[in-house]
TORKOL-737857 format. One record per residue (C-alpha): y, z, x. Coordinates in steps of 0.02 Angstrom, whole numbers, plus 32768, in hexadecimal, padded with zeros to 4 digits. Layout:
! residues N
YZX ...
***
This chain:
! residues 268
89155B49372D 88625B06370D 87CB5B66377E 87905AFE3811 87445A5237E3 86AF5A313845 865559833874 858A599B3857 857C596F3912 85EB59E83965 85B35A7939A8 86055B0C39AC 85CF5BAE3A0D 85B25C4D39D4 864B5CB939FE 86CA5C1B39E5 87625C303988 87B85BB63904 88485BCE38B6 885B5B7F37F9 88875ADB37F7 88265AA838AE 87DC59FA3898 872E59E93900 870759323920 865D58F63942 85FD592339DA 8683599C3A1E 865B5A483A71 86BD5AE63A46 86715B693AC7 864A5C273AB3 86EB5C733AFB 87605BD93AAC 87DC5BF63A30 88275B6539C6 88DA5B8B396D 89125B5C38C9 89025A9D3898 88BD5A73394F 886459CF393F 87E259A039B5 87B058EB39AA 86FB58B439CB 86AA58EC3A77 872B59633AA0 86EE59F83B0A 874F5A943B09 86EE5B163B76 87195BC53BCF 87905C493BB8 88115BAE3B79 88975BD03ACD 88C95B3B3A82 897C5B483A25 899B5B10396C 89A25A6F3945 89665A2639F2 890B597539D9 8871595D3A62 883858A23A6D 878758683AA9 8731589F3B39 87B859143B75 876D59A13BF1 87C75A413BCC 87B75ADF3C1A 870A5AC73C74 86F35B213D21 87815AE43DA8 87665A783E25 87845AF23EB5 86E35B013F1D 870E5BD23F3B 87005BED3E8E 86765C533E57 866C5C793DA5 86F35CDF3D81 87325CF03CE3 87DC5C883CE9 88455C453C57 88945BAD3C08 89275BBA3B92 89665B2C3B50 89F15B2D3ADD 8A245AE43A26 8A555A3D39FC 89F759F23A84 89AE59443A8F 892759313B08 88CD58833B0F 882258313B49 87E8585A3BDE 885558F13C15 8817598C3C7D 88675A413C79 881B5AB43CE6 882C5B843CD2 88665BEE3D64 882C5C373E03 88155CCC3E53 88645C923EE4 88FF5C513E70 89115CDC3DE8 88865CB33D70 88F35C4D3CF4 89345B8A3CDB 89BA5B9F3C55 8A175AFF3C06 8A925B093B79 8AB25AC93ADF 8ADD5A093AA5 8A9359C43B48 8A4159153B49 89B858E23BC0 898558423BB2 88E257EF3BDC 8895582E3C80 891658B03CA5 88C3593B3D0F 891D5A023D0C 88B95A673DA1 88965B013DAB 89225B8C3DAE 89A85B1A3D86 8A405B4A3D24 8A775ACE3CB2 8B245AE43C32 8B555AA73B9B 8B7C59E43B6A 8B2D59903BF5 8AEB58F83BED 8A6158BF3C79 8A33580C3C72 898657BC3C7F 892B57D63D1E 89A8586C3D5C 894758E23DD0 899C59863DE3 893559DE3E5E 890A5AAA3E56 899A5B243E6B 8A3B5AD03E39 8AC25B053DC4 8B0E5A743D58 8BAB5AA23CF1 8BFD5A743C4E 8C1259C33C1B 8BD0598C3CB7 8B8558CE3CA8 8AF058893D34 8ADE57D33D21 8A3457743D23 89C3578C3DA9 8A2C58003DF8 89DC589E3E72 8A42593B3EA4 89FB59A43F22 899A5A3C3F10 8A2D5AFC3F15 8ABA5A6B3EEA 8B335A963E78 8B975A133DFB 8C245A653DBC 8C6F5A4B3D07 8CA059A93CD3 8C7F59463D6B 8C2758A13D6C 8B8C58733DD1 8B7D57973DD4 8ACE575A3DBD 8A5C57393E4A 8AB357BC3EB4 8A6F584A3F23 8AC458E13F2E 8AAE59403FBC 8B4259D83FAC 8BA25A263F45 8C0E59C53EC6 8CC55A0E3E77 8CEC5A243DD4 8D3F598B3D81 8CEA592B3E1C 8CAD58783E25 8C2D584B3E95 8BE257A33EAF 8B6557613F4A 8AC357863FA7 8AEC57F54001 8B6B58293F7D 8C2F583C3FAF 8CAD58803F47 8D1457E63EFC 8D9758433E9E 8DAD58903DF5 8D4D58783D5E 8DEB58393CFB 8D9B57DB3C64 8D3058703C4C 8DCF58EC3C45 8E3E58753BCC 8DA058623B61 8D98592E3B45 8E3959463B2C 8EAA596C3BC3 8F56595C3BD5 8FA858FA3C33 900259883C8E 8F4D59CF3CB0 8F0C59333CFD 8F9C59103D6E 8F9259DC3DA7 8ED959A03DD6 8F1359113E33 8F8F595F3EA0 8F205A023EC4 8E7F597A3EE0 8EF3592A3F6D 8F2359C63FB5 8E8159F63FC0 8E36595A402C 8EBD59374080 8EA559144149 8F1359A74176 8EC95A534196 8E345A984169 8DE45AA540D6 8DFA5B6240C4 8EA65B4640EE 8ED95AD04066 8E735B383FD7 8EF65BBB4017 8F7F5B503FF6 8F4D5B133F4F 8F1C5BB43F1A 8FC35BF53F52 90145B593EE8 8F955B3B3E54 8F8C5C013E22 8FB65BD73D78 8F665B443D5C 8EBC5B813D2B 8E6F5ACF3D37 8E7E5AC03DF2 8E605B7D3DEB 8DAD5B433DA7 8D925AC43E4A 8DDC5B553EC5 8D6B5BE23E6C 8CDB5B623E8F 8CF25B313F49 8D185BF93F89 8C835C293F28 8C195BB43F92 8B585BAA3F78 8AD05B6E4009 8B235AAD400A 8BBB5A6B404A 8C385A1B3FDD 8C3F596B3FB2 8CDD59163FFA 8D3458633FF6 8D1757E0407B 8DB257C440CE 8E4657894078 8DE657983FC7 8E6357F83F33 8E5558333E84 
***
């Protein structure tokens, strides 16, 4: 690949590192500690600060913040990281922040993500791999999003929530607890409305795999029981089917929110 190509008015700090093929746009800001994989492309006024790795072939539109000092008023200098995978497209206006000391010093995300204009990522957040936040999604600090997951516009998720994979958050919601794998949430205060079924037929599951999901989902909320009860029961039932295995995994491993359930009488 060709070495870095470098607009007269960026600046880049002593210390930086660029991979061959990075593309420097005018008046954007590589800092000291930065490094820049191959064929990263920073568009003009792009500033990527702190102890942040960009992965190849990540695409950084205007006046994205990434990886300046969190926004967590205990934190006092220390030095935290950003990693941000390859394949990533991160447009205008976005902020990343590093980790904490208080939350394990690192925000990771993963590769092939998209976060569109005025996305925010806090601090010590765990991001995976092919998800897709829309503009103006705030994902406060501490929460672990998983695989495919997709947060519609304008959308805010509570700070130690977790999203598992391939659920759907609807735009304009607030999400105050935790939210199951192949979820769908929708509403302020967000309730879980069912399964995210156009998102599983559009990746590829079968149909035997969806209607597994179905019947474990309704076993799961149903009005009988308690909640550890019935995760007994499907476990007992589903102990093959690792899908719903995923969703049980999820709720017994718990985290510092409750889980996200239906209103009354709502089904996947």
């Amino acid at each position: 690949m060709a070495n870095p190509k470098i607009h007269p008015t960026a600046i880049i700090e002593d210390g930086a590192k660029l991979s061959d093929g990075v593309t420097v746009g005018p008046y954007s800001i590589v800092g000291a500690y930065a490094t820049l994989g191959e064929g990263v492309e920073l568009a003009s006024h792009v500033v990527v600060t702190g102890r942040t790795t960009v992965g190849a072939r990540t695409r950084i539109f205007p006046f994205a913040s990434i990886g300046h000092q969190p926004q967590d008023l205990k934190y006092k200098g220390e030095p935290s990281t950003l990693d941000i995978g390859s394949d990533c497209l991160i447009r205008e206006g976005v902020t990343i922040n590093p980790g904490t000391e208080g939350g394990g010093m690192r925000t990771t995300i993963g590769n092939g993500c998209a976060f569109l204009a005025n996305s925010h990522v806090g601090h010590d957040c765990h991001v995976g791999n092919n998800v897709i936040f829309s503009n103006n999604v705030m994902l406060a600090g501490h929460c672990e999003v998983g695989d495919f997951v997709i947060i519609g516009g304008g959308a805010a998720v509570i700070q130690f929530a977790r999203v598992g994979s391939h659920a759907f958050l609807g735009g304009m919601s607030g999400l105050e607890q935790d939210l199951i794998p192949y979820g769908m949430a929708l509403g302020n205060r967000a309730y879980l409305s069912g399964l995210n079924i156009v998102g599983l037929q559009r990746r590829g599951f079968s149909r035997n795999e969806i209607h597994d999901l179905r019947r474990a989902y309704r076993a799961l909320f149903a009005q009988e029981g308690t909640l550890l009860e019935r995760v007994a029961d499907v476990t007992e039932e589903f102990k093959d089917h690792p899908t719903v295995m995923e969703i049980v995994a999820f709720i017994k491993a718990g985290g510092k929110r409750s889980m996200c359930t239906p209103k009354n009488g709502d089904e996947a």
